[in-house]
C-alpha positions in Angstrom: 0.0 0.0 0.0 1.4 3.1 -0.9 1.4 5.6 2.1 -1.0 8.8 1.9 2.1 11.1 2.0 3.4 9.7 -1.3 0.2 9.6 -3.0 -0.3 13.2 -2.1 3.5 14.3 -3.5 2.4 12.1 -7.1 -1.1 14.4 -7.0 0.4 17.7 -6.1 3.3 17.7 -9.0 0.3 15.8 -11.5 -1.5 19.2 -10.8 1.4 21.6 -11.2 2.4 19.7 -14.4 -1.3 20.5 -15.3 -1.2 24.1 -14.7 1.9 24.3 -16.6 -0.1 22.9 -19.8 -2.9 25.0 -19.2 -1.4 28.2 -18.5 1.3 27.5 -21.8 -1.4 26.3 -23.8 -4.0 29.7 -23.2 -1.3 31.8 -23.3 -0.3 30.9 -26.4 -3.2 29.0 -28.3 -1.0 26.1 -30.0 -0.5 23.0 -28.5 2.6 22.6 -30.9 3.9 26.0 -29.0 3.4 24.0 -25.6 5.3 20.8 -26.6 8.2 22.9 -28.4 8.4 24.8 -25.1 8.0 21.6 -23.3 11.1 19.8 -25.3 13.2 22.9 -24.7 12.8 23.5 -21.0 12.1 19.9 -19.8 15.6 20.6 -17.4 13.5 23.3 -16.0 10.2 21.7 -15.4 11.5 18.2 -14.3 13.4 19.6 -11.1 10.4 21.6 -10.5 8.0 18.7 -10.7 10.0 16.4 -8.9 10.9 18.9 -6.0 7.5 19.8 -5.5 6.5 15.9 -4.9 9.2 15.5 -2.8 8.0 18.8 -0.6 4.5 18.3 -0.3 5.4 14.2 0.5 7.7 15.4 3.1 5.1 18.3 4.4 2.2 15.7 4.3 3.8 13.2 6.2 5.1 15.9 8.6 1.6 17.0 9.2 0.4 13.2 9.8 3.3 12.6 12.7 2.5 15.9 14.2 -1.3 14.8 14.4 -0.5 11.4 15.6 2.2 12.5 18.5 -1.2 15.0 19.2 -3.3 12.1 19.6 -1.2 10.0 21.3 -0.5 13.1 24.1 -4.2 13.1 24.4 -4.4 9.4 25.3 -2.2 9.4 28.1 0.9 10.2 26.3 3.7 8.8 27.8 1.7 5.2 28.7 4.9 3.3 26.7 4.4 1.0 30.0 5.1 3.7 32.8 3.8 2.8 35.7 4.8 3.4 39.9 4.6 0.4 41.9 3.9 1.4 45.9 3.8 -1.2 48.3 2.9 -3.5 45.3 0.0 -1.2 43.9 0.6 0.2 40.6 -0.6 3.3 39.7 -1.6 4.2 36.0 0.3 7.2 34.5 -2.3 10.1 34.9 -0.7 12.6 32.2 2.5 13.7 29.8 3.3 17.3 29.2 6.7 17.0 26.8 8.0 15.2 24.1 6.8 11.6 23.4 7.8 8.5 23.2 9.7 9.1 20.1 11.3 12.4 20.2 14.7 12.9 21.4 14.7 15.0 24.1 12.4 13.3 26.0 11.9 16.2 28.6 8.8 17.0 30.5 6.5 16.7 33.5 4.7 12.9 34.6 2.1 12.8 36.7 0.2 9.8 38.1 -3.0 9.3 39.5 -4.3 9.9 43.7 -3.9 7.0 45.5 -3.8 8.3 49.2 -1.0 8.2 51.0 2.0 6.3 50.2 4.4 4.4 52.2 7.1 1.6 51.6 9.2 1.5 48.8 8.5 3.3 45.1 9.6 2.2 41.9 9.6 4.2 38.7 10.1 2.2 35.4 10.6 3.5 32.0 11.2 0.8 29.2 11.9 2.0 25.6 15.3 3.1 26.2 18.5 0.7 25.6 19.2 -0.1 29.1 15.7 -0.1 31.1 15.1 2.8 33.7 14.8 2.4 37.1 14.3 4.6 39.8 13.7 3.2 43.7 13.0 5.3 46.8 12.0 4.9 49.9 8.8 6.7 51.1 9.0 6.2 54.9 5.6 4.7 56.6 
């Protein structure tokens, strides 16, 4: 299946190779002008073509990450099996504010749901990196 991004590149430089022949074609009224201008600037209108594709492929599939990091934020963001576990109860990640799970910085503010007070001992795990993250501490109690 080809992705939506691609298809949308192949569509955008069909169209500006279409406004090309229409606007050559009107403006001069001979279809033998527009293939005689055609053969001699073909160097011209191929980079053209092909950079546009490769812009609005690039652009599209931009947009489509952006959207998906969005929705993924709204889901619970950083869920990429974060959890606490106090005295043996885990506690689901409540929200993300930062980058997620696939950007590089990976900066920003966790926060997990109410349980009442804690006591014993916390771990904080964070898979996805090479070496798993682990954070213990002891919360008194």
């Amino acid at each position: 299946m080809i992705p939506r991004s691609v298809r949308a590149g192949a569509l955008a430089s069909a169209g500006l190779a279409l406004f090309y022949v229409i606007v050559v074609a009107s403006a001069s009224g001979s279809w033998e002008h527009l293939t005689d201008q055609a053969r001699r600037d073909w160097y011209y209108l191929l980079p053209i073509v092909a950079g546009f594709r490769i812009q609005v492929s690039l652009i599209s599939e931009l947009r489509r990450r952006h959207r998906l990091q969005r929705a993924v934020a709204a889901a619970g963001g950083a869920g990429a099996g974060a959890s606490t576990d106090v005295s043996g109860v885990a506690w689901p990640v409540e929200s993300w504010s930062g980058d997620g799970p696939g950007g590089h910085h990976r900066e920003g503010e966790l926060r997990f749901g109410s349980g009442g007070a804690a006591t014993g001992t916390a771990r904080l795990a964070l898979p996805g990196f090479p070496e798993p993250v682990e954070v213990t501490w002891d919360l008194g109690g």
